[in-house]
N, C-alpha and C positions, 0 to 999 in steps of 0.2 A: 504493500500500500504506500510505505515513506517512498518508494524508489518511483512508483506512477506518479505523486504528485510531486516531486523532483523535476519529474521530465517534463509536466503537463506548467509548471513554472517557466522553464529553462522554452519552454515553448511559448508562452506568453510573452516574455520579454524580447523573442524573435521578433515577434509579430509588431510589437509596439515600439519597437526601435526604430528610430530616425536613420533616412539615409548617410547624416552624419557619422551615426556611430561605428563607421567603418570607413572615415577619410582621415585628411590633416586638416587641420586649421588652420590658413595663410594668411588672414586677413581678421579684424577685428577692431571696433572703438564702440567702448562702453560712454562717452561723449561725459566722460567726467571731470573735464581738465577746466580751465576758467575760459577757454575759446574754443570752438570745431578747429579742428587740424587743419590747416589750409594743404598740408604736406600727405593729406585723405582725402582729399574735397575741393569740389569748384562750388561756389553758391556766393550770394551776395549776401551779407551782411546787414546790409540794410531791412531785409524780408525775413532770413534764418535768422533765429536765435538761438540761445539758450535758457531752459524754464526748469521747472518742478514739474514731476510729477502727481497729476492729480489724483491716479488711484490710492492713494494709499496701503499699495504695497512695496514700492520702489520708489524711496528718497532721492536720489539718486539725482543727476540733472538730464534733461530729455532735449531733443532737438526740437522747435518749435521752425512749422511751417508756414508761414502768415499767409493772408490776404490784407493788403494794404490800399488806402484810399487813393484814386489819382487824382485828387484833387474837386471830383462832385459828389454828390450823395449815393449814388447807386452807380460808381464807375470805379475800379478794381483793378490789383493786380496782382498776380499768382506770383508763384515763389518753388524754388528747386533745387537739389542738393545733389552732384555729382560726384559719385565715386569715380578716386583714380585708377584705382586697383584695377588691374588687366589679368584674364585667363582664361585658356580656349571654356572648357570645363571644369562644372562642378556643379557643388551648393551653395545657395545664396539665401541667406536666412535674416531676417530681419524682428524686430520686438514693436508694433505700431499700435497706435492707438488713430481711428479713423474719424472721421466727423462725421455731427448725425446733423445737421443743417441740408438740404438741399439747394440744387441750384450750382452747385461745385461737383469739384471732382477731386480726389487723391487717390495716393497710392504710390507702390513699388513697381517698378518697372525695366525691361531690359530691353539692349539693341544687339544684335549680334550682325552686325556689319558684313557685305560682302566680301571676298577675297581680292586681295590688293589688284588695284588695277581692273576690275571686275566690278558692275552693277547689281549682280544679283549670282546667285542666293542669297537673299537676309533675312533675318527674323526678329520681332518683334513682340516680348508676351511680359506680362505679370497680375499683378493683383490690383481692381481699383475699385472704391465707393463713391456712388454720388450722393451718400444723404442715405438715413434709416439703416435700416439693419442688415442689409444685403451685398455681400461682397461679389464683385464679379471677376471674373478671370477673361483674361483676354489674349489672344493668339493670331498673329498675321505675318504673311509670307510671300516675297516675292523671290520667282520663278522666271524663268525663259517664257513662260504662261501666261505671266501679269502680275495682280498683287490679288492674293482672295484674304478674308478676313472670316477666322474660326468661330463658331460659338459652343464652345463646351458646355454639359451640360449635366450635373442643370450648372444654368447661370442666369443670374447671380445666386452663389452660396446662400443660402440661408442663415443666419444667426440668429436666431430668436432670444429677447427677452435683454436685449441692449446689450449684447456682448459685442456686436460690431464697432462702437465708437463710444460706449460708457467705460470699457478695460481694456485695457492691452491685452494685443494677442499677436502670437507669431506664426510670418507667414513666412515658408519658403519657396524656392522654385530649384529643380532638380535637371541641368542640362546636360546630355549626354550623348553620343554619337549613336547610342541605343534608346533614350527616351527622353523625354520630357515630359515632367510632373510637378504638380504643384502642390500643395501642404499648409496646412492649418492647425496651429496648436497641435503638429508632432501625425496628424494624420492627413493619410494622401486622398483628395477630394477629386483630384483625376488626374488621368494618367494617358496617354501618346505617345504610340510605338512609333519609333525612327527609324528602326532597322531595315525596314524594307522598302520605306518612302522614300528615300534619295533626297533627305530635308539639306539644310542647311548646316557646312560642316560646319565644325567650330574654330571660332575666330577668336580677337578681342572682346570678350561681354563687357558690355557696357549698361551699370547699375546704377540705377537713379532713381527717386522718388520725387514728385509732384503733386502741387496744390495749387488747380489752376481753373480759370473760371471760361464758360461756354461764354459764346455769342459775344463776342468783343470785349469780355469784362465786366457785362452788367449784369447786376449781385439781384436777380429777381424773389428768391423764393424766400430771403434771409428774417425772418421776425422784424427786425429793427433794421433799415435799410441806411442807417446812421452809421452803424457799427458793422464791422466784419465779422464773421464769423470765427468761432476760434480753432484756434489751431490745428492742423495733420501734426502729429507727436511722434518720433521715432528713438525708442530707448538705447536700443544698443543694433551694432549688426556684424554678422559675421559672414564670411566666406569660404568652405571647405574644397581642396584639391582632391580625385581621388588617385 
């Protein structure tokens, strides 16, 4: 009986293990120093900051994503934070907290660039919200074909009960010359064989997150059209080789 429930453990923990737990770690900023890394990061300063965390379980300091006024009452400008870090493949895992306002957009994001000298294959996928509790994933590619744009499904995620933009939660994306998958608080929510498709090899990924507003920058859906909405929050991020 101790040796079945041994195994029937040692089987659980397979199953619930993150892709990471079988790579390296190359990358990493827990954004705890008194400024973002400029020597990590392209973003402006002016829009990125640095905040508290509002869940009340990570003191800790967070990256804050603004929307900032241009100058009239209902005219806006988004804000963006680019990783330097370069590597054909991996994991790309991030700590967010999303907003629950609509009328905006954020999220985590990647570009995986054609081959030097070359227009195409490239690929473009990650995680974004507009507002309420539904996170969507997104995936698009262009081919010798054109560009088609994916919709996984389901999409958007469901979160119920305001776990989309009342707590942090971590999202990864899993890029590989055999798949691409995407991840939620440690589980895979879907998942794309590459193997037989002839996708796009792997290049430079290019990691970035975005807090940016539809239709020219006018903030329509926000309660108070005075004020901007508050922040896309990002606690920590990592990046695994494997």
């Amino acid at each position: 009986m101790l040796s079945r429930l041994a195994l029937l453990l040692l089987l659980t923990s397979a199953v619930s293990a993150g892709p990471e737990s079988t790579m390296r770690l190359v990358f990493e900023d827990q954004f705890n120093g008194d400024a973002i890394d400029k020597a990590k990061w392209n973003y402006n300063s002016a829009v990125v900051t640095l905040g508290t965390s509002p869940d009340g379980t990570n003191k800790a300091t967070v990256v804050n994503l603004n929307i900032v006024s241009r100058g009239k009452p209902t005219l806006w400008s988004g804000s963006g934070l680019d990783c330097k870090f370069r590597q054909p493949y991996g994991y790309y895992e991030a700590r967010m907290r999303m907003v629950q306002t609509g009328g905006h957009g954020c999220g985590m994001g990647f570009d995986i660039g054609a081959p030097a000298g070359k227009k195409f294959p490239s690929l473009s996928t990650g995680f974004g919200s507009g507002g309420g509790d539904g996170v969507g994933l997104s995936f698009a590619e262009t081919t010798e074909m054109g560009h088609r744009r994916y919709n996984p499904s389901p999409n958007p995620v469901k979160m119920e009960g305001g776990v989309a933009y009342k707590r942090f939660n971590t999202f990864g994306i899993l890029f590989t010359d055999k798949v691409l998958s995407w991840y939620i608080n440690g589980r895979q929510v879907f998942r794309s064989d590459r193997s037989n498709s002839g996708g796009v090899p792997g290049q430079n990924v290019a990691m970035h997150f975005r807090h940016s507003l539809p239709e020219g920058g006018i903030l329509k859906s926000f309660p108070d059209p005075t004020q901007g909405p508050e922040p896309f929050q990002i606690d920590w991020v990592k990046i695994y080789k494997p």
